[in-house]
C-alpha positions in Angstrom: 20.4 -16.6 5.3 22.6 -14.5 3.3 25.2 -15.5 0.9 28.2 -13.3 0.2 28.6 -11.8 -3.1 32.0 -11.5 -4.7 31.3 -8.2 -7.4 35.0 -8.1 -8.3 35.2 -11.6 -9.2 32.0 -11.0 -10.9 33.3 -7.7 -12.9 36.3 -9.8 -13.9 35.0 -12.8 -15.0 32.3 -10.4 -17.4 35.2 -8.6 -18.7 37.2 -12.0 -19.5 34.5 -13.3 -21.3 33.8 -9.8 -23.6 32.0 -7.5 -21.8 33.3 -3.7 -21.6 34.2 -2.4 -18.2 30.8 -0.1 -18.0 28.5 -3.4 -18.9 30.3 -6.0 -16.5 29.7 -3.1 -13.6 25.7 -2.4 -14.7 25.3 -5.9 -14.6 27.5 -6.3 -10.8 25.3 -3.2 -9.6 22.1 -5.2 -10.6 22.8 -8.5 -8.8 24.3 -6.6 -5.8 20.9 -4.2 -5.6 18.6 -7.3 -6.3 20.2 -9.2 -2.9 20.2 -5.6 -0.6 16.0 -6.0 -0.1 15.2 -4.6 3.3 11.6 -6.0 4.4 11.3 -4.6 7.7 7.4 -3.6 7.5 4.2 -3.9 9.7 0.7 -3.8 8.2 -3.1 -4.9 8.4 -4.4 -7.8 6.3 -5.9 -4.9 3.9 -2.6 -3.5 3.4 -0.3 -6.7 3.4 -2.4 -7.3 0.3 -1.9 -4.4 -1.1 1.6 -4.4 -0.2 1.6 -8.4 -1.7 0.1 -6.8 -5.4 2.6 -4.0 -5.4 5.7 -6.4 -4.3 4.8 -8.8 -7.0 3.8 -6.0 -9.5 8.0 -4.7 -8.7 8.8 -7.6 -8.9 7.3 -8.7 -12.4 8.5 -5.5 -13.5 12.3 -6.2 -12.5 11.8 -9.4 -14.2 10.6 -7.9 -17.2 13.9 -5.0 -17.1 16.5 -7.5 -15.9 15.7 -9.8 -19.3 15.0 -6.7 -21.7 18.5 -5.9 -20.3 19.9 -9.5 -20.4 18.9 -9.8 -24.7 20.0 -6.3 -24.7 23.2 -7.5 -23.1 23.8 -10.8 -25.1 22.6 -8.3 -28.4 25.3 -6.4 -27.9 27.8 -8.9 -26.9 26.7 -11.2 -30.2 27.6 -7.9 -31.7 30.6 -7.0 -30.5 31.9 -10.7 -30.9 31.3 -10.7 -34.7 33.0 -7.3 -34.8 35.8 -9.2 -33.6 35.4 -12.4 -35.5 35.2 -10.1 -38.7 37.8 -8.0 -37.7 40.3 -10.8 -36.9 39.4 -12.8 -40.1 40.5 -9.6 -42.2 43.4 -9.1 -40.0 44.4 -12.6 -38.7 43.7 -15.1 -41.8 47.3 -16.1 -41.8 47.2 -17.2 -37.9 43.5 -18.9 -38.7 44.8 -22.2 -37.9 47.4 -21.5 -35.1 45.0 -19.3 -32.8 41.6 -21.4 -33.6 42.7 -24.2 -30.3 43.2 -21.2 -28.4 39.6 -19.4 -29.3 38.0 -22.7 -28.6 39.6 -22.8 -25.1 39.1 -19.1 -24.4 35.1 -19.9 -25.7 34.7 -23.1 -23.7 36.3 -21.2 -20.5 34.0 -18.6 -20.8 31.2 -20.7 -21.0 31.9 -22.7 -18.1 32.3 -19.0 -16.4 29.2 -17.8 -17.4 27.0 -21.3 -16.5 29.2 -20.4 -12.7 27.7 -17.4 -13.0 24.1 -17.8 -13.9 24.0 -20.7 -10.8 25.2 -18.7 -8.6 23.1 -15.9 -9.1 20.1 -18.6 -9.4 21.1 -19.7 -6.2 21.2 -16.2 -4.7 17.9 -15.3 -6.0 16.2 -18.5 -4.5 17.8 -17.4 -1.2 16.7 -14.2 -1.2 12.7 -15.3 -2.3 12.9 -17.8 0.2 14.2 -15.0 2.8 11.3 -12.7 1.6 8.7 -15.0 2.0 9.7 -16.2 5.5 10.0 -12.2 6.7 6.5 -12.0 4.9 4.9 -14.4 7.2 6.2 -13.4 10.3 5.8 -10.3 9.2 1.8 -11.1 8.7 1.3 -13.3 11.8 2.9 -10.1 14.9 0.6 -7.7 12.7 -2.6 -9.7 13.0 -1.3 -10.5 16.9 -1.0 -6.9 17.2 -4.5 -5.8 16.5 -6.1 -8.6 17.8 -4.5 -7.5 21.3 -5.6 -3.4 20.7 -9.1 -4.8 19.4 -9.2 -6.7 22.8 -8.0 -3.7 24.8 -9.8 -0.9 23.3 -13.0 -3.0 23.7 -12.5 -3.5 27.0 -12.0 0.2 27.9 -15.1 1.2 25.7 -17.2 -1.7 27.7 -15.5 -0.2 30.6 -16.5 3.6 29.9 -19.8 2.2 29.0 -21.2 0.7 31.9 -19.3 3.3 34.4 -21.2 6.3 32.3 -24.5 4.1 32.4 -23.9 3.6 36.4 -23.7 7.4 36.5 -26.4 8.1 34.4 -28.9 5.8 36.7 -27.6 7.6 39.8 -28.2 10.7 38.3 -31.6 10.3 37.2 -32.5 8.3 41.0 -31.3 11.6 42.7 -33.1 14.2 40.6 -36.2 11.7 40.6 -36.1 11.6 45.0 -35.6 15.3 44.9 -38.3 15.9 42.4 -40.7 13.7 44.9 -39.4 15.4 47.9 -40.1 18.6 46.3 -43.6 17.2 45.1 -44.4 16.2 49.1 -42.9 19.4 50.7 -45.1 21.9 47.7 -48.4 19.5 48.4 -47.9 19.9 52.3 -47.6 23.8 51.8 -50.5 23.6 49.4 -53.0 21.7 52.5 -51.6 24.4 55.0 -52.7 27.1 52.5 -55.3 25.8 51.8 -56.4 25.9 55.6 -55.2 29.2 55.6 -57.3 32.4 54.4 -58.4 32.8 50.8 -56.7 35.6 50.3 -53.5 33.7 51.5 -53.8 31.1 49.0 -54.0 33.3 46.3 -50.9 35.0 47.0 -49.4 31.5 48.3 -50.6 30.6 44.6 -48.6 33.0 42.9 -45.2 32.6 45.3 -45.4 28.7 44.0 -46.1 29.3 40.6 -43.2 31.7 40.9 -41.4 28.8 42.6 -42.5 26.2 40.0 -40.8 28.6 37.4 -37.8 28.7 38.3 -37.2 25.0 39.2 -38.3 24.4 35.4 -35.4 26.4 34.5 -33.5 25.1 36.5 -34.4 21.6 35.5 -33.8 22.5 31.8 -30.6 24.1 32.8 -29.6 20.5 34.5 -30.8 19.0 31.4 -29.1 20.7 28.7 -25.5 20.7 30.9 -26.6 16.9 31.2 -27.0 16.8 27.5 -23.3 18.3 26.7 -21.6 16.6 29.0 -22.6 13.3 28.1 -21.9 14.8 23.9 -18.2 15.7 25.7 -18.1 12.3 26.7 -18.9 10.8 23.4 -16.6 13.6 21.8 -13.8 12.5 24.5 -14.3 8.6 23.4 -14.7 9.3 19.2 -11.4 11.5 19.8 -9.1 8.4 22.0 -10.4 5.8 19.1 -9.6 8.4 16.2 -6.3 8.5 17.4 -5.2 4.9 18.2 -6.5 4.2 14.8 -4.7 7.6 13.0 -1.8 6.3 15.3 -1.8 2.5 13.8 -2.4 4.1 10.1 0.8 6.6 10.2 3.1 3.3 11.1 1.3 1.7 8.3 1.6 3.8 5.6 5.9 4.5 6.8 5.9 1.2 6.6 4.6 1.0 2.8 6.6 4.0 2.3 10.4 2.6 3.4 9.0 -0.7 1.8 8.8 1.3 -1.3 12.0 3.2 -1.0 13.5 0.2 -0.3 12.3 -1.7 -3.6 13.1 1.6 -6.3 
């Protein structure tokens, strides 16, 4: 809920009751600013309290600058008002009596137009805390909804990628182990017919599968090592998707502190 603000009655009622043209608008910018608060972030828990220590840090701060300026103000006015007093006793001693009804009434109108004032702008600032704190919440309970939901999902999809590379990785390993044993049974038949077969025939039958043998271990450690990089691909592929929903969820973050910040200076 937002009240509307009236900064010409404000300016006027400032200048009525002694303050210069420049100080009654300072004073109108600073209540108009302190109402225009745009909260329209979305962060983690980590950051919202962050975000809470840095709100309440600008917040302090303001207080601390809008009542240095405040005693600077009433300084000044206390100043300018005995200027006047003085000034108006040198010049005005003969008309003491006749305009001292009229100072009292111009004194007890101001009064009552600055005690308007400062409840109003009360008023306005309890509105706007109240605001803050409302947008805070909501603000706190859709982020935590938010990540619970991408937790869930991305979980899911790793589980997912899991067990699907694990099935794939079994089936591997079952076919190179029945071709390995098929291989074993065909070069142990050839072996027994060799064997049978001439000396001379073995040897040279020897050599040819030894021959044989070496190239299926290269071949085996050529299956391995493009085993090995496509399953570090794989792991590449997965770090790479998680890296970037997380670098994605951390760029909203932080242009969310950003315009937060923006928004507060």
């Amino acid at each position: 809920m937002s009240l509307a603000l009236d900064t010409l009655s404000i300016a006027r009622r400032l200048k009525a009751g002694g303050f210069s043209e420049d100080q009654a608008e300072a004073v109108t910018t600073v209540i108009r600013d302190a109402r225009e608060v745009d909260l329209a972030v979305l962060a983690t828990k980590a950051d919202l309290e962050v975000l809470r220590i840095a709100v309440k840090s600008d917040i302090d701060g303001l207080r601390v600058a809008t009542k240095a300026d405040i005693d600077g103000l009433r300084a000044a006015t206390k100043a300018e008002f005995v200027e006047m007093r003085a000034t108006a006793k040198t010049d005005f001693d003969g008309f003491r009596a006749a305009t001292r009804a009229d100072l009292d009434e111009m004194r007890t109108a101001t009064k009552a137009e600055f005690a308007e004032m400062r409840a109003a702008t009360a008023a306005e600032f309890a509105d706007v805390r109240a605001t803050t704190k409302a947008e805070f919440a909501e603000m706190r309970a859709a982020t935590a909804a938010e990540f619970a939901d991408v937790r869930a999902t991305m979980k899911t999809e790793i589980d997912g990628l899991r067990a699907a590379t694990t099935a794939e990785f079994a089936d591997v390993r079952a076919t190179m182990k029945t071709e390995i044993d098929g291989l074993r049974a065909a070069t142990t038949a050839e072996f027994a017919e060799m064997r049978a077969t001439t000396k001379a025939e073995f040897a040279d039958v020897r050599a040819t599968t030894r021959t044989d043998i070496d190239g299926l271990r290269v071949a085996l450690d050529a299956l391995r090592a493009s085993t090995k990089t496509e399953i570090s691909e794989t792991k590449y592929e997965i770090l790479k998707w998680v890296l970037s929903a997380i670098g994605f969820q951390a760029v909203v973050i932080v242009g969310a502190i950003v315009a937060l910040a923006r928004s507060l200076h």
